[in-house]
N, C-alpha and C positions, 0 to 999 in steps of 0.2 A: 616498395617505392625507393626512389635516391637517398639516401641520406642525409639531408642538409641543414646546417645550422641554421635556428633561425636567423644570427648573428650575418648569417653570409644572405640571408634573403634581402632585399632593396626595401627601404623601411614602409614606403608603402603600401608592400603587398605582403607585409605582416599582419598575422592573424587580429593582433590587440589595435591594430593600425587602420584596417579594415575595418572593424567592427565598431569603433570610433567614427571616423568617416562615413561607411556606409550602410551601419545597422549591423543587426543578428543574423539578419537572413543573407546576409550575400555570402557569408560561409559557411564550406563545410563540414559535414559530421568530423569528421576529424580536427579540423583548424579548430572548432566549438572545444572539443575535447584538449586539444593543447593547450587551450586558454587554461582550462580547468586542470591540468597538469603542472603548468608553470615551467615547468625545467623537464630536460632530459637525461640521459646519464653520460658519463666517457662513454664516447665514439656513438652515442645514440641519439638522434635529436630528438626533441618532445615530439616532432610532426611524424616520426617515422614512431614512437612511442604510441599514441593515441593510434597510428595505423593497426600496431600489432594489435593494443586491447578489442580494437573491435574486429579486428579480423579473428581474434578469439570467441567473441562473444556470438559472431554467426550476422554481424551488422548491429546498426542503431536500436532496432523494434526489440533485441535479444541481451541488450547490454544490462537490462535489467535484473536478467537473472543469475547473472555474475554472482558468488559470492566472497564473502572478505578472502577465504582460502585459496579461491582461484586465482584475486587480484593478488596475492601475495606472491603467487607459486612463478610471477611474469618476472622476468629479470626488468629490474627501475622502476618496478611497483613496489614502493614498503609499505610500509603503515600507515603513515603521515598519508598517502598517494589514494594506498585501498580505504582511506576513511574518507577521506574528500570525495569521492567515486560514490560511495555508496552513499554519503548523506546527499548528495547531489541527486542521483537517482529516487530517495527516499522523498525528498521538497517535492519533484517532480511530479510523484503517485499522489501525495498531500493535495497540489495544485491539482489536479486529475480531478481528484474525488471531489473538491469544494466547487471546481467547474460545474461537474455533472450530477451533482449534488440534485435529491427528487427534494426538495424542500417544498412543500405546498401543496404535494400531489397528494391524492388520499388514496391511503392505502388499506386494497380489500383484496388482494390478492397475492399470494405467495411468488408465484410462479416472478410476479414481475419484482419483487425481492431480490431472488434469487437471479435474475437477467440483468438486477443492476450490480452485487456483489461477487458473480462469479469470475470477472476478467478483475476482480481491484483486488482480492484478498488472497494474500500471501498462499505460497506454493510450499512453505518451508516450514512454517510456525504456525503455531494456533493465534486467532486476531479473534477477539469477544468485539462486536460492535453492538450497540444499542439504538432503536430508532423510537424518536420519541414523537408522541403525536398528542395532538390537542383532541376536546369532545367530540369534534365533527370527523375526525380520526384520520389529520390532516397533517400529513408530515411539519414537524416545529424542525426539527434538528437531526441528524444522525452522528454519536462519536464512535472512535476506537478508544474503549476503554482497557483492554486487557490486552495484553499478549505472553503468549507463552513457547514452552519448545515445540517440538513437532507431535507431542502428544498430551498436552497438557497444559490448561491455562487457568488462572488462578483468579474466579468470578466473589466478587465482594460487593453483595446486599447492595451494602449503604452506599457504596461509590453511586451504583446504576439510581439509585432514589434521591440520591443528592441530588445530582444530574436533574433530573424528573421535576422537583420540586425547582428548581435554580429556571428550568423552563416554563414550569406552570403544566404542563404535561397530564394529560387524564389517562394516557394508555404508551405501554410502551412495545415495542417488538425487539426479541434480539437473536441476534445472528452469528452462527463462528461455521469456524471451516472446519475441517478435517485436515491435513496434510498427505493422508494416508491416499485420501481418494473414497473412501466407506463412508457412506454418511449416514447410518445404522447407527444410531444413536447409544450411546457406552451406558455403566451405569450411573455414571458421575453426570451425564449429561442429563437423565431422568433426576437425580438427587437434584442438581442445582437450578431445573424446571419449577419442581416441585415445591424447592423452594422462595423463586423468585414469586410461583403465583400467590404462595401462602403471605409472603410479606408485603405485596401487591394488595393482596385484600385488604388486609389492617391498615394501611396506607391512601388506601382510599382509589390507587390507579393501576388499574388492571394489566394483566399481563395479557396481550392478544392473541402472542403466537411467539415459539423459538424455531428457528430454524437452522441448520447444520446444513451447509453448502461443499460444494466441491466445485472442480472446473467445469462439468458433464452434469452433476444432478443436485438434486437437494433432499430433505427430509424434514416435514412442516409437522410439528406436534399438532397445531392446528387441525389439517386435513386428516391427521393420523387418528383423533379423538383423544389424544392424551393431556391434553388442555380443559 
């Protein structure tokens, strides 16, 4: 695209001028992104800025899977730029999930677990969620309590039963990814099963089911009989 200062565009049909005037929607993916940029570099304006990042990232739907390395490796992307990018993106998944949020639904099946978790949970890191439900075993809540690197995430008892009790919770279910794509459950994943049921019992709120997702499948202790 042309290169052009926003300085040299007519003050009206500036992005921050626009969006003022006539809302969010009347701009584009890119005008949106220069907002969220602020500045551009010598000889590069933010509009023609926010063009390259997403014509890196493959468009809008893709910008998500950017990560801090890539944003850096763009010339007028630093740090200050790849962290505002990525927190912006991160709000956006957050707003996602509390939109689509099964809060109320009662859950007796895996499968449809797994159809709500497999487009929200990270491609990159381990993400431990917890879904907590009341006696009629009726969705109360779902958090991200854990995250880790691409093979490893660090599950702590008491966090998930604080949680539990703080809701009033009679049963909980919990959920992580793979990164890998294998959702063949490790040994560590059997160990901290094992454990959550045992502590679950003495607690009074049963463990229903863990299950280990990917993009394509899942693996339900439940259905498995390892529960």
């Amino acid at each position: 695209m042309e290169n052009v200062k926003i300085k040299k565009i007519p003050i009206n049909d500036r992005p921050r001028e626009r969006l003022i005037n006539f809302g969010t929607k009347s701009l584009s993916n890119e005008e949106l992104l220069s907002i969220v940029l602020n500045s551009g570099t010598k000889g590069s304006s933010v509009k023609n800025l926010a063009s390259i990042i997403l014509s890196i990232a493959g468009g809008i739907n893709n910008l998500g899977n950017l990560t801090y390395h890539d944003l850096i490796k763009i010339k007028g992307v630093g740090n200050v730029k790849a962290c505002i990018i990525l927190s912006l993106i991160e709000l956006g998944k957050r707003m996602n999930r509390t939109m689509d949020t099964f809060s109320g639904v009662k859950l007796n099946d895996p499968k449809k677990i797994f159809d709500f978790y497999k487009s929200r949970i990270s491609k990159y890191q381990e993400e431990f969620y917890c879904i907590y439900l009341d006696a009629k075993k009726y969705v109360i809540e779902d958090k991200l309590l854990f995250m880790g690197t691409a093979n490893h995430s660090l599950v702590h008892p008491r966090d998930i039963f604080k949680e539990a009790y703080n809701l009033n919770a009679t049963f909980i279910v919990c959920v992580h990814n793979h990164p890998s794509g294998d959702v063949e459950p490790s040994n560590d994943d059997y160990n901290v099963t094992l454990r959550l049921k045992e502590v679950g019992n003495l607690m009074g709120i049963k463990l229903l089911d863990h299950i280990i997702v990917s993009e394509n499948k899942y693996y339900s202790f439940l259905e498995n009989g390892r529960i």
